[in-house]
C-alpha positions in Angstrom: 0.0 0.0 0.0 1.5 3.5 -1.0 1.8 5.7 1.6 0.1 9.1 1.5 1.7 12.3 1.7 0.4 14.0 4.8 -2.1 16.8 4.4 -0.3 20.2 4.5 -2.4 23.3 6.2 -3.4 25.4 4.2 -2.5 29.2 5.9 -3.7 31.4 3.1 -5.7 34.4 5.1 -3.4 33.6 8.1 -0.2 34.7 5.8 -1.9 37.2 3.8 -3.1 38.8 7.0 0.1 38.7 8.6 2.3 40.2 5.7 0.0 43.5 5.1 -0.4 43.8 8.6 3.6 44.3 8.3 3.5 46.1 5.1 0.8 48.7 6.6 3.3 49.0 10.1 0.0 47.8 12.0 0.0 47.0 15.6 -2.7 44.0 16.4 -4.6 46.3 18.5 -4.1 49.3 15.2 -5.3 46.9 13.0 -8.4 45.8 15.1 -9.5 49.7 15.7 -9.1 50.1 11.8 -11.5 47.0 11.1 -14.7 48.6 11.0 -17.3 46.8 8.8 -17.9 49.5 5.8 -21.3 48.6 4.8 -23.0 48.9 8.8 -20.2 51.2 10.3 -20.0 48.3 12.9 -16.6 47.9 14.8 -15.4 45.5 17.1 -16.4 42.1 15.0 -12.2 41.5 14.7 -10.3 41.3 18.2 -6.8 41.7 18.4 -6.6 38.6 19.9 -8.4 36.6 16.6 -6.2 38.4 14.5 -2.7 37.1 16.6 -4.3 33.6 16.6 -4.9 33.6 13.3 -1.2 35.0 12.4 0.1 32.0 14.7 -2.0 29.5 12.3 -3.5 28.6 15.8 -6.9 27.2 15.9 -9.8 30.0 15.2 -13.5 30.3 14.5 -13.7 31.0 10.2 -14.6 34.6 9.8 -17.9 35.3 8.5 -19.1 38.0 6.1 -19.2 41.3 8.2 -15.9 40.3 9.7 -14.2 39.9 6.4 -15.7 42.9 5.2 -14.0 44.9 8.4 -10.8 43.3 8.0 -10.7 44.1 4.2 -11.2 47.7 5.2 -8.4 47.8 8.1 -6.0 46.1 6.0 -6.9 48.4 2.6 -7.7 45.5 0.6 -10.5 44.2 -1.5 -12.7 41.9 0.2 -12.6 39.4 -2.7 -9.2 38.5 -1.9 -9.8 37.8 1.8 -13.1 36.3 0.9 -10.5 33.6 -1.4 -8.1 33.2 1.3 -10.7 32.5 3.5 -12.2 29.9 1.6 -9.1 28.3 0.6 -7.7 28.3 3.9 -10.9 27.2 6.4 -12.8 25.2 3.5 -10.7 24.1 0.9 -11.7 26.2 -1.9 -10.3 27.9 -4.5 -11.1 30.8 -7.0 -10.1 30.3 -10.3 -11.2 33.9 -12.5 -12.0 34.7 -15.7 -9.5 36.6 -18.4 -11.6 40.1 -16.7 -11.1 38.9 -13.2 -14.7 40.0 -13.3 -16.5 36.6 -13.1 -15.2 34.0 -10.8 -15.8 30.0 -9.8 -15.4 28.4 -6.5 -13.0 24.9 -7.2 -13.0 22.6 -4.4 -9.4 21.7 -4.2 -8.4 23.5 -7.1 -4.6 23.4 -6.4 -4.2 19.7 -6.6 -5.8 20.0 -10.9 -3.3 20.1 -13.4 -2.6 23.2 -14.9 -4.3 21.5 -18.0 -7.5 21.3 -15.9 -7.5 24.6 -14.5 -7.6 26.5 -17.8 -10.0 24.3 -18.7 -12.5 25.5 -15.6 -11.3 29.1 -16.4 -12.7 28.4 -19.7 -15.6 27.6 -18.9 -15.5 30.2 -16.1 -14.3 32.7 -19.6 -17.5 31.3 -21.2 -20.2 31.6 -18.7 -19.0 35.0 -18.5 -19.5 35.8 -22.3 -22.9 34.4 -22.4 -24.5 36.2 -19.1 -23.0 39.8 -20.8 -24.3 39.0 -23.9 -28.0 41.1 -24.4 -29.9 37.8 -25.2 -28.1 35.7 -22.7 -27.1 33.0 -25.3 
């Protein structure tokens, strides 16, 4: 029986999180007053302390949608790329866009498709795209 290789964690938010917190010079506690949910002007949904767990790849509850909205705005990003490290990282999912960037697909375990396969779902990612800008929608 082959033995398997041992499932790496995937740390996708946790580094992304970790390396603009040091680009923007961000203490944990600066970065948790800054994280203030744009759409309801609701602070407080990221602690400090959340935020160091998560940089230490410790254990954490996966952010939700208001909280991922409030850390895109403390760290000055846009919320689609925490919203795809998020997914990769807590459920496995990756984002694989179209040629615009525009239109995107959720892959379950998209890193572990060749690179063959992975232009084929941006394809058809490319092609959905087409048809649902198109004024007849075929």
């Amino acid at each position: 029986m082959a033995e398997q290789e041992p499932t790496r964690a995937r740390t996708h938010l946790s580094d992304l999180v970790r390396d603009r917190r040091a680009e923007l010079r961000l203490s944990l506690r600066g970065l948790e007053a800054k994280c203030i949910d744009p759409d309801t002007g609701e602070s407080g949904l990221v602690k400090y302390s959340w935020i160091d767990r998560l940089e230490k790849r410790q254990p954490v509850i996966p952010p939700q949608l208001p909280e991922l909205r409030a850390l895109a705005a403390g760290l000055q990003m846009p919320l689609s790329v925490l919203q795809d490290a998020a997914g990769a990282q807590f459920f496995g999912i990756d984002s694989l866009r179209d040629q615009s960037g525009e239109v995107r697909a959720m892959v379950a375990h998209a890193e572990g498709l060749s690179q063959e396969d992975q232009a084929k779902v941006a394809a058809i990612v490319e092609a959905y795209a087409r048809k649902s800008r198109s004024p007849d929608g075929a």
